[in-house]
C-alpha positions in Angstrom: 72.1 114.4 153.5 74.5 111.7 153.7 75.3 109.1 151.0 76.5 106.1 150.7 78.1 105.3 147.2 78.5 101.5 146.0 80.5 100.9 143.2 83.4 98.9 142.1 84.8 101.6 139.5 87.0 103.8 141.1 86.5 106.7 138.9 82.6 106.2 138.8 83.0 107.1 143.0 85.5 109.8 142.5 83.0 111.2 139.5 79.7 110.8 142.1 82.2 112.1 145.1 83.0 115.3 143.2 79.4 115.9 141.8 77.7 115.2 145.3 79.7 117.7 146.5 79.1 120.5 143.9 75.5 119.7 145.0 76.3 120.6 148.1 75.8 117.4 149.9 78.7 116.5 152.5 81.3 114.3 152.1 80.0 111.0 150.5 80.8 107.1 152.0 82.1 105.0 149.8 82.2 101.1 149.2 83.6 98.9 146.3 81.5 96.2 147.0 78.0 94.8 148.5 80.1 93.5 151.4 82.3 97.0 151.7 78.9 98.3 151.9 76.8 96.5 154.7 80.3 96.9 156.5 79.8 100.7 156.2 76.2 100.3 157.0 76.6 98.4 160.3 79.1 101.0 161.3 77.2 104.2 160.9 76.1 105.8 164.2 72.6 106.8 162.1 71.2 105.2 158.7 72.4 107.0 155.4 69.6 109.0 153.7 70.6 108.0 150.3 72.2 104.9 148.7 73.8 104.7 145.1 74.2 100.9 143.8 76.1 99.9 141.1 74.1 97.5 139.2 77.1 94.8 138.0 79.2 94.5 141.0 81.7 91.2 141.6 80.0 89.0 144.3 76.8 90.2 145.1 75.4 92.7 142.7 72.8 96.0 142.9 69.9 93.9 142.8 70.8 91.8 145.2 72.1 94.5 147.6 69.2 96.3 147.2 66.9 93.8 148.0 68.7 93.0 151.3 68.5 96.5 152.1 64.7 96.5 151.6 64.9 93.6 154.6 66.5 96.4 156.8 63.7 98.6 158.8 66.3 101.4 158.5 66.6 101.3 154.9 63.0 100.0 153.7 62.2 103.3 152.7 65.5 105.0 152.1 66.2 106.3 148.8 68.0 104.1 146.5 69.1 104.6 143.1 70.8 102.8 140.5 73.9 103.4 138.5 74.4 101.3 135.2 75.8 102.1 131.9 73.2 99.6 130.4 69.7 100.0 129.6 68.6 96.7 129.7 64.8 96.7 130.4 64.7 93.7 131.6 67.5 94.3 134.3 66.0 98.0 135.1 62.8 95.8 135.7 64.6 93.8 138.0 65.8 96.5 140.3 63.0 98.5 140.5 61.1 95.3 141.7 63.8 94.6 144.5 63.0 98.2 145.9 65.0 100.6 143.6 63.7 104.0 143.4 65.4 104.9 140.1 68.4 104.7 138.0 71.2 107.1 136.1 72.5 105.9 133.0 76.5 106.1 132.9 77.9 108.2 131.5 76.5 111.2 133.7 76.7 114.8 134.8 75.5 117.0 137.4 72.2 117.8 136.2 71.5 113.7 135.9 72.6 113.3 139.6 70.9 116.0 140.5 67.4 115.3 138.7 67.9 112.0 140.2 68.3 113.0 143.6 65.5 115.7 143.3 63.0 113.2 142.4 63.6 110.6 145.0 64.7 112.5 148.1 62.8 115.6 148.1 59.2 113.5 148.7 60.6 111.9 151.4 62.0 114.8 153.3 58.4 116.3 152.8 57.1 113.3 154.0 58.9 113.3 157.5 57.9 116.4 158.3 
């Protein structure tokens, strides 16, 4: 499965980087920002499988990114999941209605990523076959 990571805290990508790879997912992309990140997306010789936003972001945030990657027939249905250190309802609300699948609270650990993961990948790889 390849990843795309978006998030402007350095350590936040190195923690997802080393815990995506204990899960045994291959090497994770990386972006620091929304712009970083539709750079890396028009690149890619195939669409990621899985995207991790960053909800507060300089520029354009998670909600925002996520909602232009709804707009993308590549990505309308690609797995997409939020990582915040707040739990503000109202802005969980707000991602989940510009296409977010679910979220991980900051801080995290392996078994968060990988719950997370679990529940919004595996359906879809069931689903294409």
């Amino acid at each position: 499965m390849r990843i795309l990571a978006v998030d402007d805290d350095e350590s936040t990508l190195e923690i997802l980087s080393i815990l995506s790879a204990r899960l045994g997912f291959a090497k994770m992309a990386e972006a620091a920002n929304a712009k970083e990140a539709m750079e890396s997306i028009r690149h890619s010789p195939v669409p990621y499988d899985c995207i991790l936003l960053d909800l507060h972001m300089p520029g354009m945030n998670g909600i925002e990114l996520c909602a232009r990657l709804r707009e993308h027939a590549d990505y309308a249905r690609c797995p997409i999941i939020m990582v915040t250190a707040m739990t503000d309802e109202a802005r969980l609300d707000q991602a989940c209605k510009a296409g977010a699948d679910d979220y991980i609270i900051k801080p995290f650990n392996l078994d968060d990523l990988a719950t997370r993961l679990d529940r919004v990948v595996r359906p879809r790889q069931g689903a294409a076959h």
